[in-house]
C-alpha positions in Angstrom: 91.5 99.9 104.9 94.4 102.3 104.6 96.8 99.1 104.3 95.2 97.5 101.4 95.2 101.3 99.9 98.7 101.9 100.8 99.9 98.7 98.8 98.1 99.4 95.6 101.0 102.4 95.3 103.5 99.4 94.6 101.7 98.4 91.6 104.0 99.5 88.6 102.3 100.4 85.4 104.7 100.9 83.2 108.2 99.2 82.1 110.8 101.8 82.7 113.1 100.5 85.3 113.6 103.7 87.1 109.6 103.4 88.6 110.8 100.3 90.1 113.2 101.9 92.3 110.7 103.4 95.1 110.1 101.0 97.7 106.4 101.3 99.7 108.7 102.1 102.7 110.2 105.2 101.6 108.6 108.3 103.0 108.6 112.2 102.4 109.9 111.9 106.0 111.8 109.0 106.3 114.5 110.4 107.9 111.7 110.8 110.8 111.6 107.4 111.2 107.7 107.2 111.3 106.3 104.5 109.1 102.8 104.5 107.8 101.3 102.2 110.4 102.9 104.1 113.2 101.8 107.2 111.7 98.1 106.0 111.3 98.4 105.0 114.9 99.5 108.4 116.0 96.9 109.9 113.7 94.1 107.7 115.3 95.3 109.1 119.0 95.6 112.3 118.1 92.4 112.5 116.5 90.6 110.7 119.4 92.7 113.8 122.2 91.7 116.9 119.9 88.3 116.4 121.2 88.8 117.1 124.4 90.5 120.3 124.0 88.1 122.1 121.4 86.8 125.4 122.5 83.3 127.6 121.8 82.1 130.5 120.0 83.1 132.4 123.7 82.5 135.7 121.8 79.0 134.6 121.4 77.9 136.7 118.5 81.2 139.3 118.2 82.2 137.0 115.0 80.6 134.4 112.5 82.4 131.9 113.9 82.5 128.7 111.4 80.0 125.5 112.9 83.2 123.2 113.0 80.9 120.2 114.5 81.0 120.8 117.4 78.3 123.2 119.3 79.6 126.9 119.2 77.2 128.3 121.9 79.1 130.2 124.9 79.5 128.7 128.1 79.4 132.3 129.8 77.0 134.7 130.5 78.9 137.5 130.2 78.4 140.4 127.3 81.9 140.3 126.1 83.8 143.6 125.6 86.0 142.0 123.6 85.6 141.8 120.5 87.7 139.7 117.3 89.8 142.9 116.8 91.3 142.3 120.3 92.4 138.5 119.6 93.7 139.7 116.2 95.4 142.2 117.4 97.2 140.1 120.6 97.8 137.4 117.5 99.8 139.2 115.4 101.9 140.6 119.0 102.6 136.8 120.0 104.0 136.3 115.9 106.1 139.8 116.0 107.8 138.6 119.4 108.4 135.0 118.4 110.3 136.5 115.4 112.2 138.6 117.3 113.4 135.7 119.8 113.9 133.5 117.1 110.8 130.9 118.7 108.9 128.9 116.5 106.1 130.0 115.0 103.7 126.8 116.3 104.1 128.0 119.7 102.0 131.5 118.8 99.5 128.4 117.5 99.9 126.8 120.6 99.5 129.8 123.1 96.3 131.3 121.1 94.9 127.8 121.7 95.6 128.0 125.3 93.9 131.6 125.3 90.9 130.2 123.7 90.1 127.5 125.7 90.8 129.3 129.1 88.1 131.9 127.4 85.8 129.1 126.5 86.3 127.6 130.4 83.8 130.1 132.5 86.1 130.0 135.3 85.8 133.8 137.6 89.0 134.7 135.9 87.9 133.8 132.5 84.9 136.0 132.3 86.7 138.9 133.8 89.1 138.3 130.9 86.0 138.6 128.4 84.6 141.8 130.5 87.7 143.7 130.4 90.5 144.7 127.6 92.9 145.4 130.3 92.9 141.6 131.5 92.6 140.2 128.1 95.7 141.7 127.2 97.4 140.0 130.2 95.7 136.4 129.8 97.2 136.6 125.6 100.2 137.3 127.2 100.5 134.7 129.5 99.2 132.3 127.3 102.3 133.1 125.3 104.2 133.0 127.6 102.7 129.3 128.8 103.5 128.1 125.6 107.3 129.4 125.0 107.6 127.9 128.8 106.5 124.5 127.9 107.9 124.0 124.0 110.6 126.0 123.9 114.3 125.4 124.4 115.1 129.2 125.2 112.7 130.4 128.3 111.7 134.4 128.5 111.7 135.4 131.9 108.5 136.4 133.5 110.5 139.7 134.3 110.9 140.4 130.5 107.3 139.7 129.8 106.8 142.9 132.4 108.9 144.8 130.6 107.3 143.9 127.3 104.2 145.4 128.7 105.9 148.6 129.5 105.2 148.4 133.1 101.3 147.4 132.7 101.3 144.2 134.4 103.8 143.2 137.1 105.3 139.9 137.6 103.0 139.0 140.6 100.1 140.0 138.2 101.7 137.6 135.3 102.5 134.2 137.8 98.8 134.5 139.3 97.2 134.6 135.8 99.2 131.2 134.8 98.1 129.9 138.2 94.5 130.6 136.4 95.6 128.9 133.5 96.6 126.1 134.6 93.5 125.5 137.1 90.8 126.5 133.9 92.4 124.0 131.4 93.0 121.5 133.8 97.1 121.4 133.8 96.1 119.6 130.1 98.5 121.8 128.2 99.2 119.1 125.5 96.4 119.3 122.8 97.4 117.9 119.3 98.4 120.6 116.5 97.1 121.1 112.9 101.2 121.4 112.6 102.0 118.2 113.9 98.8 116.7 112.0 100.5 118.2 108.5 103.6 116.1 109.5 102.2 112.9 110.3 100.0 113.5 107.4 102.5 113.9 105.0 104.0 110.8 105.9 101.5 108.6 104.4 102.3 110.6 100.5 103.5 107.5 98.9 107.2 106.9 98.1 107.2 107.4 94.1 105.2 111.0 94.7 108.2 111.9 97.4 110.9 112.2 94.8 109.9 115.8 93.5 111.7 117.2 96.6 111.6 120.5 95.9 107.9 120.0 95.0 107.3 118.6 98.2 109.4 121.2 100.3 106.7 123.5 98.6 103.6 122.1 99.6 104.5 121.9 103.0 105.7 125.3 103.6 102.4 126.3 102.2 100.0 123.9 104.4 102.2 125.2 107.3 101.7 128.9 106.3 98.3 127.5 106.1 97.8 126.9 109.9 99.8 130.3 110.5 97.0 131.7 109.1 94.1 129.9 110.9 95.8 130.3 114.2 94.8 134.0 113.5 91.2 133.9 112.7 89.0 133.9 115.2 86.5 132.0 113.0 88.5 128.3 113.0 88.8 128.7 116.8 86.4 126.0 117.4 87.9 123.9 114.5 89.7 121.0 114.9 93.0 120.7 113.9 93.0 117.3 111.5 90.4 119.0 109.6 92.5 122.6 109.4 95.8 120.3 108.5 94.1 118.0 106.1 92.5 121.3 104.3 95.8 123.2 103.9 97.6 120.1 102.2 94.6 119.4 99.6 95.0 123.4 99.0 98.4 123.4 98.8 98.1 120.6 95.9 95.8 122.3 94.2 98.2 125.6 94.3 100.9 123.1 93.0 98.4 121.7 89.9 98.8 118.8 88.4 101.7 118.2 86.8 103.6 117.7 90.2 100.6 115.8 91.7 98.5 114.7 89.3 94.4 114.0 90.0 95.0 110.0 90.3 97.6 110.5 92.6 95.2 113.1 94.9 92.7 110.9 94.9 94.9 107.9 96.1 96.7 110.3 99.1 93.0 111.7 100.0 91.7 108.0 100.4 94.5 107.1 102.2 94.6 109.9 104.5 90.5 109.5 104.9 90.7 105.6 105.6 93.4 106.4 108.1 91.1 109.2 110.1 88.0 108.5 109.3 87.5 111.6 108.6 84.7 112.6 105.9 86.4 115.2 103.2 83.2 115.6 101.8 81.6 116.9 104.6 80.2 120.3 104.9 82.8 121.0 108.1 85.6 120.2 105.3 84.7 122.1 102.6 83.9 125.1 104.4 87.2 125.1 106.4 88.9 124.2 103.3 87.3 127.6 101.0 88.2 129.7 103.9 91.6 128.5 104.1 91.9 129.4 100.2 90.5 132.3 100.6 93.1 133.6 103.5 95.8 132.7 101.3 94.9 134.3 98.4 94.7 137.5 100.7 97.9 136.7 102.4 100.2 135.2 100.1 103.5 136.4 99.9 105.2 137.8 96.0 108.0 135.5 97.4 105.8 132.3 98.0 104.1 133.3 94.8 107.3 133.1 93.0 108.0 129.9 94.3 104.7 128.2 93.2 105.1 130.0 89.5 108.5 128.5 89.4 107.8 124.3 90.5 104.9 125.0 88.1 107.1 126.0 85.6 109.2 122.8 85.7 108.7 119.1 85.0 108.1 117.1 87.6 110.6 113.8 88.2 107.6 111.6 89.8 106.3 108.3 88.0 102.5 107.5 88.3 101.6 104.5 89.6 97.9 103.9 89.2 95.6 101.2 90.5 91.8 101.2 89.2 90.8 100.2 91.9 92.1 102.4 94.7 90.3 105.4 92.8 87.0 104.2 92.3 85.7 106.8 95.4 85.7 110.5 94.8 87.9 113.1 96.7 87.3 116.5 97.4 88.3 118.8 95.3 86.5 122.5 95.2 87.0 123.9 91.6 84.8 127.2 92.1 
């Protein structure tokens, strides 16, 4: 199990006295508090809530939506007259106004998530939604706006969200839609995150891979941007959101290369992270989420995050291996193509 795995990282194989300094209960995020076994046990829960809350392929032929195991046929009837365009285009509104107000960037994840599983509900108000631009435009919006309510310490008042729509929806028009909101989804408005899954994720990397800080910083800026990136695309929709957080650290590694985290080391923090979920990272679900994660960050990547990844490359990195034959004996998943 993930415990037996966990304590081969304490086995030292070499003499040099500084290796001996990492203790199995330092973290990446110790300053968190969260310790493996609580993290495994948050994991487990989380894992076990995210199916509950995944949505469907509600644009039922608009987009090639990716089979993410779970069925992707639409619970409407409805032609929509939306189309992927339209969520895409609502998506990147959500990110330019959480900018602006200085909100976190998971709550755009958070509100889109919200949008797609009112879509995916087949209430009255949900197929109208799909039937008409107009009232799409006002259930993204109040989705949003759900979501800044709920997570954020700064509330936008349902006034302003009028006035952001220069004059198109009125505040009567905005507090009925969350009433339809919060009747489609249940009032269930706390699904797990593939941000909050990088976290606790992360928080199993054992102790002597956690003292390449700046290496580490890295990596999870880039799993993060990651999620920023699959919150827009219509096609992970109907993923879940361990597999999309899992995917965007093993890419982020890979961007990294091996001199910061080198293949024994992957292998151990895959098998951990695996025992931990259950989850199977050679699976076809994986993989595929996985290659079309790389494939939006190749597209998206900044020159400044580029810069970033050229220059920990560039240096040596400060962590100690500590290898077990044993606790690599099973392969991870690692795409080379």
């Amino acid at each position: 199990n993930y415990k037996a795995i966990y304590k081969m990282c304490s086995i030292t194989t070499t003499s040099d006295a500084s290796s001996s300094t990492s203790e199995i209960g330092e973290f990446f995020f110790s300053s968190s508090g969260i310790s493996p076994e609580e993290a495994v046990e948050r994991i487990k829960v989380m894992r076990r809530q995210e199916e509950s809350f995944l949505c469907t392929d509600y644009l039922s032929g608009c987009g090639d939506a990716i089979q993410c195991g779970n069925e992707t046929t639409s619970q409407t009837t409805v032609r929509p007259a939306i189309d992927v365009g339209c969520r895409t285009k609502m998506c990147e509104w959500c990110y330019q106004i959480a900018d602006f107000c200085k909100y976190q960037r998971e709550s755009v994840g958070i509100g889109m998530h919200y949008l797609d599983r009112f879509l995916s509900s087949g209430s009255e108000a949900a197929n109208m939604a799909l039937t008409n631009k107009k009232v799409y435009q006002l259930a993204a919006m109040t989705a949003f706006y759900i979501a800044i309510k709920l997570f954020e310490p700064s509330q936008i008042e349902v006034k302003t969200l009028s006035e952001l729509s220069r004059g198109c929806y009125s505040v009567e028009e905005i507090t009925e839609m969350e009433a339809e909101f919060l009747r489609a989804l249940s009032w269930r408005m706390h699904a797990p995150s593939s941000v909050a899954f990088v976290h606790h994720y992360l928080s199993l990397i054992p102790a002597y891979l956690a003292h390449d800080k700046v290496a580490l910083q890295l990596m999870l800026d880039v799993s993060l941007y990651q999620t920023e990136l699959a919150v827009g695309e219509y096609d992970l929709a109907s993923a879940r959101p361990s597999v999309i957080a899992f995917a965007s650290i093993v890419n982020a590694m890979n961007i990294l290369g091996t001199r910061h985290f080198p293949e024994t080391e992957r292998i151990l923090f895959g098998e951990i992270v695996s025992s931990a979920t259950e989850m199977d990272h050679l699976s076809f679900e994986f993989t595929s989420i996985k290659n079309f994660l790389g494939m939006c960050l190749s597209k998206n990547a900044s020159e400044e995050m580029i810069h970033a990844v050229n220059q920990v490359n560039a240096t040596q990195s400060t962590c100690v291996s500590r290898r077990s034959p044993i606790c690599v004996t099973n392969s991870y998943v690692q795409d080379r193509q």
